[in-house]
C-alpha positions as protocol buffer text, in pm:
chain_id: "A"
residue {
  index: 1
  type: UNK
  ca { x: -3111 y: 4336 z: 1314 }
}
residue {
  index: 2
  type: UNK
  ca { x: -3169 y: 4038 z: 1559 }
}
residue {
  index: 3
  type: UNK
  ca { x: -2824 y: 4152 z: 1716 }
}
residue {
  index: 4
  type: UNK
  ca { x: -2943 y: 4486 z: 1767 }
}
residue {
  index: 5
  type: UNK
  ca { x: -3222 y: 4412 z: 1928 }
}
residue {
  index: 6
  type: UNK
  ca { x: -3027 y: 4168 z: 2147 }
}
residue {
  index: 7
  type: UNK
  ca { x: -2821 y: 4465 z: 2267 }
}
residue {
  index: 8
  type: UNK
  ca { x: -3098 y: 4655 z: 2366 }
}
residue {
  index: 9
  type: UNK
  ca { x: -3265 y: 4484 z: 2562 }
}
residue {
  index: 10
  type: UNK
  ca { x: -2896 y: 4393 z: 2752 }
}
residue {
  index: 11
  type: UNK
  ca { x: -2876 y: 4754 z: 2757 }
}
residue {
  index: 12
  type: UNK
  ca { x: -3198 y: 4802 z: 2949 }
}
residue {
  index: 13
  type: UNK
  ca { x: -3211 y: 4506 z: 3158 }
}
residue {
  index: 14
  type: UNK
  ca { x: -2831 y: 4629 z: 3272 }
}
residue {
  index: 15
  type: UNK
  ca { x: -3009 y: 5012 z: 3336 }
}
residue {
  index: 16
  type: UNK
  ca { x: -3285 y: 4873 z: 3553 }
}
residue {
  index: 17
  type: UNK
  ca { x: -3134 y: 4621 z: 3726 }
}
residue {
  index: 18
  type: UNK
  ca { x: -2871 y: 4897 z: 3852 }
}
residue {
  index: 19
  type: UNK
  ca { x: -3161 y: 5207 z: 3922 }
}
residue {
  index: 20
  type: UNK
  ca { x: -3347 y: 4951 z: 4109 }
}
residue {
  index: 21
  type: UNK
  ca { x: -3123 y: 4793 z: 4360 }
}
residue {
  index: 22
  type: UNK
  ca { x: -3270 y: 4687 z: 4683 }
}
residue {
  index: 23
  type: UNK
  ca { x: -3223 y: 4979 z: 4958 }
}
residue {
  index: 24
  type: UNK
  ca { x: -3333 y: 4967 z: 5342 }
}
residue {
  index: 25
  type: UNK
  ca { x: -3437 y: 5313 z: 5346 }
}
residue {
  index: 26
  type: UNK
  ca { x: -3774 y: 5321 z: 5510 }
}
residue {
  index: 27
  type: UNK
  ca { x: -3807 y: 5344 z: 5895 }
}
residue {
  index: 28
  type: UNK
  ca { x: -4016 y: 5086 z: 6108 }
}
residue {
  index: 29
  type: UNK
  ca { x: -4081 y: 4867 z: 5843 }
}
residue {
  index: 30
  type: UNK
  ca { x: -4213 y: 4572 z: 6068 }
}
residue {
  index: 31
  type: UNK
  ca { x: -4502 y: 4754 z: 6183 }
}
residue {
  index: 32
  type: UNK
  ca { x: -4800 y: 4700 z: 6071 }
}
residue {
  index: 33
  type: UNK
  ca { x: -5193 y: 4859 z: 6045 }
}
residue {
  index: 34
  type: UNK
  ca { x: -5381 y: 4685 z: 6318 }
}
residue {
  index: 35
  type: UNK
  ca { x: -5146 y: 4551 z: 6437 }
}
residue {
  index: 36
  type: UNK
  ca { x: -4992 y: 4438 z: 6805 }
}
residue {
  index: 37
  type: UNK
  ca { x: -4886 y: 4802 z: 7034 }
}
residue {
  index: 38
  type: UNK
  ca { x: -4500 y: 4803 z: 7080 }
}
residue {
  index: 39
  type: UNK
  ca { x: -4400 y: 4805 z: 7387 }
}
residue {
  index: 40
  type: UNK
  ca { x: -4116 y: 5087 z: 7467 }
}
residue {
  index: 41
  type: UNK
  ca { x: -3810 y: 5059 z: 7696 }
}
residue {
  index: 42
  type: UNK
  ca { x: -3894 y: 5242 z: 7998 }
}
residue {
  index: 43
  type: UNK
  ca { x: -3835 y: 5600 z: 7998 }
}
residue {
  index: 44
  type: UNK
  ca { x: -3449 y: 5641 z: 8117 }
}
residue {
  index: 45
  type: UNK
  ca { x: -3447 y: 5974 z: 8274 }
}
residue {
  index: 46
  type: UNK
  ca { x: -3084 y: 6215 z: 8226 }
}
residue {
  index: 47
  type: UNK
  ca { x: -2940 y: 6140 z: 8567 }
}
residue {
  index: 48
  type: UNK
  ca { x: -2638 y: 6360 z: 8668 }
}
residue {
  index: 49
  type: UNK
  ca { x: -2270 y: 6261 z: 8610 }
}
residue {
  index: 50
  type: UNK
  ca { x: -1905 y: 6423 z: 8735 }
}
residue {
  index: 51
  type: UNK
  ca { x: -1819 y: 6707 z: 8551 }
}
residue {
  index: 52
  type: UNK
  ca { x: -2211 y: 6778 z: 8436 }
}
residue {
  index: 53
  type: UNK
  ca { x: -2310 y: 7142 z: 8530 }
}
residue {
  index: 54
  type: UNK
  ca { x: -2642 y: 7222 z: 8668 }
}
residue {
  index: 55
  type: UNK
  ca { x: -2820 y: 7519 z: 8791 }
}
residue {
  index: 56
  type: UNK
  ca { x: -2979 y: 7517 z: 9124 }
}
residue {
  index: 57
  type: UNK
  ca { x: -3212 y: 7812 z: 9255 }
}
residue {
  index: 58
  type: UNK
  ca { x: -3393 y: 7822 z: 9618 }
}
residue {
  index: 59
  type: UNK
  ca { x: -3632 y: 8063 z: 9655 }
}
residue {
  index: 60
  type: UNK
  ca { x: -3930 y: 8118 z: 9902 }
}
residue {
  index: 61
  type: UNK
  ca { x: -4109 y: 8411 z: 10075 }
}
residue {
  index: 62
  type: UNK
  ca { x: -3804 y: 8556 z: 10177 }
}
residue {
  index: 63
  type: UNK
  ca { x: -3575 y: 8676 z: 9927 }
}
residue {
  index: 64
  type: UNK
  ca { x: -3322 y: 8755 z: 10184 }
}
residue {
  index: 65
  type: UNK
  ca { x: -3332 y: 8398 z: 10366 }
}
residue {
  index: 66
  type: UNK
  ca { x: -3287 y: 8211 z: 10010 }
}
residue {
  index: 67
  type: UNK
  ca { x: -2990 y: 8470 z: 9918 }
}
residue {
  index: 68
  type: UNK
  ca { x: -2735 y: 8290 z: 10051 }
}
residue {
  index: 69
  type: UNK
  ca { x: -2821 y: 7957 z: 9911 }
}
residue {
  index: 70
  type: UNK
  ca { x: -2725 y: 8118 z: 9542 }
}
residue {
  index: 71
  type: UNK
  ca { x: -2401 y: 8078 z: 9486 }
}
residue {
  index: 72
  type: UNK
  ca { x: -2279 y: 8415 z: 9282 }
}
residue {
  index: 73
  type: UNK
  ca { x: -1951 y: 8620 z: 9166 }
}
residue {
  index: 74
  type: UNK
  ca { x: -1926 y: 8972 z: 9172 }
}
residue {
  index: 75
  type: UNK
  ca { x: -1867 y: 9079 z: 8824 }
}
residue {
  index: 76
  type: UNK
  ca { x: -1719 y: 9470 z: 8841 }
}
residue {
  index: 77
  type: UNK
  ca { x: -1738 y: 9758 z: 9071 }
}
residue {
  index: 78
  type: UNK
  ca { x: -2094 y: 9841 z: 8988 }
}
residue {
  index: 79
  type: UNK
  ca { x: -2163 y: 9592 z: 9292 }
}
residue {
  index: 80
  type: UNK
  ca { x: -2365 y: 9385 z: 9042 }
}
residue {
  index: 81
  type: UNK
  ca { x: -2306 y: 8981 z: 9095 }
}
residue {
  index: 82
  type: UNK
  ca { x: -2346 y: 8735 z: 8832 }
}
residue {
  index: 83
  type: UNK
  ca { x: -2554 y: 8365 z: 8936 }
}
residue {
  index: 84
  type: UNK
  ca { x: -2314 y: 8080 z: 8900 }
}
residue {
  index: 85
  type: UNK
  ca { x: -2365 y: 7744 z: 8825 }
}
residue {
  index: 86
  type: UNK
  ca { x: -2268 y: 7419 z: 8999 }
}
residue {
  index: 87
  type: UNK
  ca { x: -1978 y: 7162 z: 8835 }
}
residue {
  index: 88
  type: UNK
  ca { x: -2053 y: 6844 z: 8981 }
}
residue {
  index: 89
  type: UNK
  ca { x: -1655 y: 6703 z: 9116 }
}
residue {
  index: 90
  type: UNK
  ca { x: -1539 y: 6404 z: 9020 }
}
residue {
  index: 91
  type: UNK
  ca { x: -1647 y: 6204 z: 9293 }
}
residue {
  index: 92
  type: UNK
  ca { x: -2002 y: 6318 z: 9231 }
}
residue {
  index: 93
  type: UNK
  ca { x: -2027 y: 6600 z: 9478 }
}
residue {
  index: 94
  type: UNK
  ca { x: -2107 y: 6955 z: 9502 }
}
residue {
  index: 95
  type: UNK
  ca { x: -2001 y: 7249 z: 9747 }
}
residue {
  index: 96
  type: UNK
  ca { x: -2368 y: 7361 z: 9818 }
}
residue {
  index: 97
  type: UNK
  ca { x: -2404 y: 7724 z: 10047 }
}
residue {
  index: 98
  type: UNK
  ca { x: -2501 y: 7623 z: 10413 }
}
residue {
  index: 99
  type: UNK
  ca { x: -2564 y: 7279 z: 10326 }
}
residue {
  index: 100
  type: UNK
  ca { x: -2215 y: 7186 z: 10255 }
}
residue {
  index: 101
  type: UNK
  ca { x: -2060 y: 6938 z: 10064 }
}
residue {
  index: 102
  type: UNK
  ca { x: -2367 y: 6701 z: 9870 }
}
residue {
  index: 103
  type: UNK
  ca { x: -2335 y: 6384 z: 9702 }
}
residue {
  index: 104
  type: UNK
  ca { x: -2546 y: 6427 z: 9413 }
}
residue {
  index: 105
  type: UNK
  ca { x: -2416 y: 6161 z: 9131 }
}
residue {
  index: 106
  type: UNK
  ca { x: -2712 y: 5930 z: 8985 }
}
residue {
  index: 107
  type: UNK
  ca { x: -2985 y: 6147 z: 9090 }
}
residue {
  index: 108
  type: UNK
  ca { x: -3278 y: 6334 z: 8829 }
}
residue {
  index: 109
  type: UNK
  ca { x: -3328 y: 6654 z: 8839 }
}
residue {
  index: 110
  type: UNK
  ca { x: -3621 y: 6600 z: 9021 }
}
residue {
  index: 111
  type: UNK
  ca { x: -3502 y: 6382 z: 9280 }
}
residue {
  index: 112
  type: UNK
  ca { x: -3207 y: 6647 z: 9348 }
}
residue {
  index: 113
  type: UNK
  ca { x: -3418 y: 6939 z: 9423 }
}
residue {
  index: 114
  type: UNK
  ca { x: -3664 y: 6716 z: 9652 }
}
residue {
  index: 115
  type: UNK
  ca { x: -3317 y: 6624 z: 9812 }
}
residue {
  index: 116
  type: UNK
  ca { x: -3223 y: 6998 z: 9884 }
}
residue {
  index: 117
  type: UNK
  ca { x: -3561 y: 7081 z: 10007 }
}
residue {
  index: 118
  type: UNK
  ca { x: -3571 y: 6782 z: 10221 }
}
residue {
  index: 119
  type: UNK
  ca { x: -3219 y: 6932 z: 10368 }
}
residue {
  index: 120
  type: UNK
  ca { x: -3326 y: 7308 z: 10396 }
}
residue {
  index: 121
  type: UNK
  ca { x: -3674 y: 7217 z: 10588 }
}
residue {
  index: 122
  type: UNK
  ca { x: -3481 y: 6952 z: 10812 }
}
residue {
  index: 123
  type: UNK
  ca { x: -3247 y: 7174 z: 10889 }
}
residue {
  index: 124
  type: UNK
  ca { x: -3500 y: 7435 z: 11024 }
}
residue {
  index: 125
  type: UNK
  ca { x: -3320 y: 7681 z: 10733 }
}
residue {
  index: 126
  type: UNK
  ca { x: -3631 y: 7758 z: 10472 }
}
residue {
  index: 127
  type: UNK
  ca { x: -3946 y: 7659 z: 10558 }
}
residue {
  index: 128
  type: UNK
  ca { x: -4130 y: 7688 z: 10244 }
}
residue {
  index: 129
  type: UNK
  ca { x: -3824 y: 7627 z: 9989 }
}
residue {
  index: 130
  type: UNK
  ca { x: -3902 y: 7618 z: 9620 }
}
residue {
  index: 131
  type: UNK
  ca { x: -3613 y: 7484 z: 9426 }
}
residue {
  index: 132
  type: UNK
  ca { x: -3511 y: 7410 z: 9093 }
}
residue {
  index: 133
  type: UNK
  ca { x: -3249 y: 7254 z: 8923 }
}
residue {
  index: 134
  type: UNK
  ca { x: -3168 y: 7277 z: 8582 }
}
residue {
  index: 135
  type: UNK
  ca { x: -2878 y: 7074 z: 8344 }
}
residue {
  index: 136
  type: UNK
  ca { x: -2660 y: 7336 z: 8192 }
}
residue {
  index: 137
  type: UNK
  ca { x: -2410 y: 7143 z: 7945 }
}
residue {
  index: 138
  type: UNK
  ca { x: -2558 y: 6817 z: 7851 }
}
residue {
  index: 139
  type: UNK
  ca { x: -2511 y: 6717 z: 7496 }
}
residue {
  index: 140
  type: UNK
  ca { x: -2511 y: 6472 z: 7223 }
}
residue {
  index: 141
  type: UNK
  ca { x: -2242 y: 6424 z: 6918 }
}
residue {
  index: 142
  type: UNK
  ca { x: -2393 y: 6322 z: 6609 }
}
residue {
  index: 143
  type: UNK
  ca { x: -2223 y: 6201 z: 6351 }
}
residue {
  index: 144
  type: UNK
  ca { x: -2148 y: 6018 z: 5988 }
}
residue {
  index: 145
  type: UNK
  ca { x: -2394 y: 5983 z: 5677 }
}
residue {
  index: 146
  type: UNK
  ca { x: -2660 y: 6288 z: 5858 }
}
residue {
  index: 147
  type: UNK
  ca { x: -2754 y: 6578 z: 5651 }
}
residue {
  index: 148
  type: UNK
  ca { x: -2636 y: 6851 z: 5992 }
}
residue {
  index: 149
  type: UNK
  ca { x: -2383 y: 6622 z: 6177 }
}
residue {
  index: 150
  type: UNK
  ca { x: -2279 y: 6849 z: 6502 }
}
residue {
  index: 151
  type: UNK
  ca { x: -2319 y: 6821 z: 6878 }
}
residue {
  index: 152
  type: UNK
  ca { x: -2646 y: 6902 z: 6993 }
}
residue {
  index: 153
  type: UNK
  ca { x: -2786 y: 7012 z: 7356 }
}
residue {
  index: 154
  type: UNK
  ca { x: -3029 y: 6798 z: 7537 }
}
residue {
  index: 155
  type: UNK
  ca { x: -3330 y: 7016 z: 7700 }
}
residue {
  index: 156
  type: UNK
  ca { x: -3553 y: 6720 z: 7789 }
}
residue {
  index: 157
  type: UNK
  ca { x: -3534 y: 6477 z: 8089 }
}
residue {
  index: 158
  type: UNK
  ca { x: -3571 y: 6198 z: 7802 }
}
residue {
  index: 159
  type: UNK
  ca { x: -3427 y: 6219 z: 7469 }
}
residue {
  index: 160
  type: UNK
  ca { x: -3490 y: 5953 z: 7208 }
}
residue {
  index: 161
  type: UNK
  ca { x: -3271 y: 5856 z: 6933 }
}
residue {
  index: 162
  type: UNK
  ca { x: -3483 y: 5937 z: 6713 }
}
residue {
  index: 163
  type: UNK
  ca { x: -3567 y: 6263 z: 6838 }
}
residue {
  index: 164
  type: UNK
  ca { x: -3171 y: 6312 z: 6816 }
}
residue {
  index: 165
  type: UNK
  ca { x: -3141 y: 6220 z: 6446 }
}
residue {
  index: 166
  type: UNK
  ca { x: -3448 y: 6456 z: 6351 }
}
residue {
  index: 167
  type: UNK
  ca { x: -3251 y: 6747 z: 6563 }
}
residue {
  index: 168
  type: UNK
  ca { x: -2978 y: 6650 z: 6308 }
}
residue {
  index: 169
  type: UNK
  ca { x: -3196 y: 6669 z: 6000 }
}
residue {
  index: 170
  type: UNK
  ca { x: -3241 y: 6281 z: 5978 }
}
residue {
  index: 171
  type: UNK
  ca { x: -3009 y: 6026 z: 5812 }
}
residue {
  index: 172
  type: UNK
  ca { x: -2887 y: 6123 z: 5452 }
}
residue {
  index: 173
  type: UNK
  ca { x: -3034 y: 5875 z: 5146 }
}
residue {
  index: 174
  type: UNK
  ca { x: -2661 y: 5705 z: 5188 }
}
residue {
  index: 175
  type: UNK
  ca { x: -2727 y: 5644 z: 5567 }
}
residue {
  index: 176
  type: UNK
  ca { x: -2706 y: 5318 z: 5631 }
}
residue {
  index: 177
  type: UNK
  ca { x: -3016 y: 5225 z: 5848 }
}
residue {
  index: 178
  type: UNK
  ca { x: -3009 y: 4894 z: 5962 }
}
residue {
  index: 179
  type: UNK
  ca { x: -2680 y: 4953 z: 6200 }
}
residue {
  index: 180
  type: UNK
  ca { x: -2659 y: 5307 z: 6347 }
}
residue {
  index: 181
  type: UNK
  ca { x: -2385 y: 5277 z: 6628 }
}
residue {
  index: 182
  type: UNK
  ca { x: -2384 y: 5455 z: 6980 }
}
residue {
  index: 183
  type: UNK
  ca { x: -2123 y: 5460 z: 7164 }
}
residue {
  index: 184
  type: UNK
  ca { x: -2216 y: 5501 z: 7541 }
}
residue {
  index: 185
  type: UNK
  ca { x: -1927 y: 5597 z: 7829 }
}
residue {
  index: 186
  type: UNK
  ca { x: -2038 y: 5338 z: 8112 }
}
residue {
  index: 187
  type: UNK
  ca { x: -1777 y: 5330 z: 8364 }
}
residue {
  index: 188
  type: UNK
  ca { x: -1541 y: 5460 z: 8229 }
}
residue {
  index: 189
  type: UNK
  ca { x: -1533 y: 5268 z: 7900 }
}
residue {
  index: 190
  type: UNK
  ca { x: -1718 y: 5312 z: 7561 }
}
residue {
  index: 191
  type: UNK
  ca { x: -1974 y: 5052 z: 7574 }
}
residue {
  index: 192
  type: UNK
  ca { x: -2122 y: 4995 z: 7162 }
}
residue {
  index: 193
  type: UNK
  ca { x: -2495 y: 4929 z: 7113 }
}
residue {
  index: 194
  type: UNK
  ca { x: -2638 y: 4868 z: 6763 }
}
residue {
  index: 195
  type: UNK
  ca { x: -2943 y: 4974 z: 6631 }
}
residue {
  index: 196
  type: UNK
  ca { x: -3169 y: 4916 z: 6337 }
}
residue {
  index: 197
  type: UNK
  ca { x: -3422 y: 5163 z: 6258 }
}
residue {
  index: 198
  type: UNK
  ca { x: -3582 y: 4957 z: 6003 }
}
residue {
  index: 199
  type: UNK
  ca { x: -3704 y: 4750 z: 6289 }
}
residue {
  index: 200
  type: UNK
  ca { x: -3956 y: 4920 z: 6506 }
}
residue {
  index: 201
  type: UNK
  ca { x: -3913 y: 4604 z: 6751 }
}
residue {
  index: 202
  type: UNK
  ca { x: -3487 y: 4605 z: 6756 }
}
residue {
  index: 203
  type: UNK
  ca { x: -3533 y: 5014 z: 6813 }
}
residue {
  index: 204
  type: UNK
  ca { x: -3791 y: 5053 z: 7109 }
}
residue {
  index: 205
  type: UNK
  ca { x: -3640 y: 4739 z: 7288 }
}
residue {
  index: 206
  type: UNK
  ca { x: -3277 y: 4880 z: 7275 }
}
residue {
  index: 207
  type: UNK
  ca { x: -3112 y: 5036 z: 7597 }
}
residue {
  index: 208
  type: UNK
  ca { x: -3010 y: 5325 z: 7420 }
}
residue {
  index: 209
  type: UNK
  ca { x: -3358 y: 5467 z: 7288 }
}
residue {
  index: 210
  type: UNK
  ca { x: -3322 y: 5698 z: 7549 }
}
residue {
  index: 211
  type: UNK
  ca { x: -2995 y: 5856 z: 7490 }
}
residue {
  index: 212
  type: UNK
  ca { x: -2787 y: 5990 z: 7764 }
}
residue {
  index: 213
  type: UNK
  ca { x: -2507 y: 6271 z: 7792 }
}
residue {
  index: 214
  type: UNK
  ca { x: -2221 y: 6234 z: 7597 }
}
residue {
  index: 215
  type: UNK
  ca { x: -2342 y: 5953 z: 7373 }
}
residue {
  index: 216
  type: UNK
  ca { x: -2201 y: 5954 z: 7022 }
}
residue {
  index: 217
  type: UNK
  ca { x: -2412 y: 5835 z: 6735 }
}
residue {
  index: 218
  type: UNK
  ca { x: -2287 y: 5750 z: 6416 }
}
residue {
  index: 219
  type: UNK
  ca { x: -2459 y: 5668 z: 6127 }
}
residue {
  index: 220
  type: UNK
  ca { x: -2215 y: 5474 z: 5863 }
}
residue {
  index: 221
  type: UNK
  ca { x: -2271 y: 5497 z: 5526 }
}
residue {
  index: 222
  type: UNK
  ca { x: -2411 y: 5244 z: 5308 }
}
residue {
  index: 223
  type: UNK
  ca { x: -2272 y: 5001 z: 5033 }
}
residue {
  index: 224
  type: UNK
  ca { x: -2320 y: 5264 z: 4769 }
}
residue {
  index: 225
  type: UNK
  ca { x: -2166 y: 5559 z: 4942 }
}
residue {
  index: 226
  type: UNK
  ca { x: -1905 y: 5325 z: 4967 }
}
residue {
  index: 227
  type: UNK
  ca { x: -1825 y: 5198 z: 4612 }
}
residue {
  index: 228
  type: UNK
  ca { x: -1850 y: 5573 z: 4530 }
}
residue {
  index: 229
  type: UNK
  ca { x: -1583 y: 5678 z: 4759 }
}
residue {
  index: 230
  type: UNK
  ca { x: -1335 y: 5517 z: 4489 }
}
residue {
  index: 231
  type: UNK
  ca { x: -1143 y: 5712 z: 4288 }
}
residue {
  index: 232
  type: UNK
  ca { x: -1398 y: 5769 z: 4001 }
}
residue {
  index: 233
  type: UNK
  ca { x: -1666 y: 5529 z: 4157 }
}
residue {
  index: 234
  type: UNK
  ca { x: -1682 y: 5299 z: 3881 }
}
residue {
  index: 235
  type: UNK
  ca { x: -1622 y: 4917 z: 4028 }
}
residue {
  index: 236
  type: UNK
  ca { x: -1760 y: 4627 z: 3874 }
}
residue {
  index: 237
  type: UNK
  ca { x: -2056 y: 4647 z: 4184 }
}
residue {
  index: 238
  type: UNK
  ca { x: -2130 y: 4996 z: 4108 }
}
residue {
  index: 239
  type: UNK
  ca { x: -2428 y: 5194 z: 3951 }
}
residue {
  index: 240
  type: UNK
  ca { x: -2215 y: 5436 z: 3762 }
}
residue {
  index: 241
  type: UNK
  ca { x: -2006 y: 5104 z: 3619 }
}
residue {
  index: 242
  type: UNK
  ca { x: -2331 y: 4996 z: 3465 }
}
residue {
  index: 243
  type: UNK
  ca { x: -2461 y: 5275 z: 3382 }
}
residue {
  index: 244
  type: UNK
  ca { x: -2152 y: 5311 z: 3147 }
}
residue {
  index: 245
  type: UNK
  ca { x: -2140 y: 5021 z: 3011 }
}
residue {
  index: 246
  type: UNK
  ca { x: -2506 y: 5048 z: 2914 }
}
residue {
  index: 247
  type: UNK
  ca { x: -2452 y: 5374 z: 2773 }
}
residue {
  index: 248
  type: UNK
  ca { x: -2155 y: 5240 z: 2583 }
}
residue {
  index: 249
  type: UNK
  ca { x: -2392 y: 4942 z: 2426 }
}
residue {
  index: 250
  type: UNK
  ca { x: -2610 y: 5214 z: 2327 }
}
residue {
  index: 251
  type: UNK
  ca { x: -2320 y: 5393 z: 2100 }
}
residue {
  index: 252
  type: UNK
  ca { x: -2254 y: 5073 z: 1940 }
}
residue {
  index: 253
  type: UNK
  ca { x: -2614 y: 4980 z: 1826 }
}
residue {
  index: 254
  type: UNK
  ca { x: -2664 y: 5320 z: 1698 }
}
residue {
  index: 255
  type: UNK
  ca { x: -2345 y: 5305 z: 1470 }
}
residue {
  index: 256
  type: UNK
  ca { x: -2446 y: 4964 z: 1374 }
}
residue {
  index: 257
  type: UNK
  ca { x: -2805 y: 5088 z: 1284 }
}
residue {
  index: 258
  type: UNK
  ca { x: -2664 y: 5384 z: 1102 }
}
């Protein structure tokens, strides 16, 4: 009877050791009530790139004046036109009406329509110019243990990586938290950061909180999404392997008791 006993309580030691393995699941888990603000990485602002597309309108009083500073296709014999928008060329420059060729590359939206105004008022072409500029095709690729990995549009001068992870439904329970990887084109390379959501500190002091176009994050997935990738999941370091075997203790002591 002694032995029986024994085997139980194996049995459920084995059972709750395995249900109640450590996991970093929870976000910002250095912060504290009461405690010392965080202080955030500035805000990096979406600055343009070759190949980015933007939108740029001019208008003003005169509908007719700021007509020929929107650049426009005919689209049939109706007469009709269709707005186009601008591809930035790879040496960071766009054909703009009247204005001519502009060198655009590392500028905000902001600080490229103050730029065009500047131009059309310097020039003695507009005199009360209102002009916008909008980014077109500016995206993120998200990726790995999410629950809606996909490529998602950026329509906000400042998009944070968490903001990005929440567009793709947040990390999945197998997400491992404590290393998400972005990969960041910087001259021409892929430049890797790391970054540990667990840590409210390592997040809101890394360079990419504020993602940019084209970053990639992945999220990779954790020791136990791992060990179940195996054939039938059941290695020595696994929950299911434990699980078994405690099950299988089980059959024994209930033969032996009967």
């Amino acid at each position: 009877m002694n032995f029986c006993k024994n085997l139980i309580v194996v049995a459920s030691i084995l059972v709750l050791g395995a249900c109640s393995a450590p996991k970093q699941v929870a976000y910002f888990q250095d912060l504290q009530q009461g405690g010392n603000a965080l202080t955030v990485a500035n805000p990096t602002e979406i600055r343009i790139r070759p190949t980015d597309k933007l939108s740029i309108r001019v208008n003003s009083q005169n509908p007719k004046l700021t007509a020929q500073f929107t650049l426009s296709a005919s689209t049939g014999s109706s007469g009709s036109s269709e707005v186009l928008d601008y591809t930035v060329d790879s040496d960071g420059c766009i054909d703009f009406p009247v204005l001519g060729k502009l060198r655009i590359e590392g500028k905000t939206r902001e600080e490229l329509a103050a730029y065009i105004k500047k131009e059309l008022q310097s020039r003695d072409l507009v005199t009360d110019p209102i002009v916008t500029v909008e980014f077109v095709n500016l995206y993120v690729s998200i990726i790995g243990e999410v629950n809606s990995p996909g490529r998602y549009t950026i329509d906000k001068d400042c998009l944070t990586l968490p903001e990005a992870l929440s567009l793709a439904g947040d990390l999945t329970i197998q997400g491992k938290r404590e290393n998400v990887l972005v990969l960041r084109n910087e001259n021409g390379k892929q430049q890797p950061y790391r970054v540990n959501l667990c840590s409210a500190n390592n997040l809101y002091a890394s360079p990419v909180y504020y993602l940019q176009q084209d970053d990639v994050v992945y999220v990779e997935p954790n020791s136990m999404k791992v060990r179940q990738s195996t054939v039938n999941g059941n290695t020595v370091r696994s929950t299911s392997f434990w699980l078994s075997l405690a099950s299988f203790l089980t059959s024994i002591i209930v033969l032996i008791v009967r």
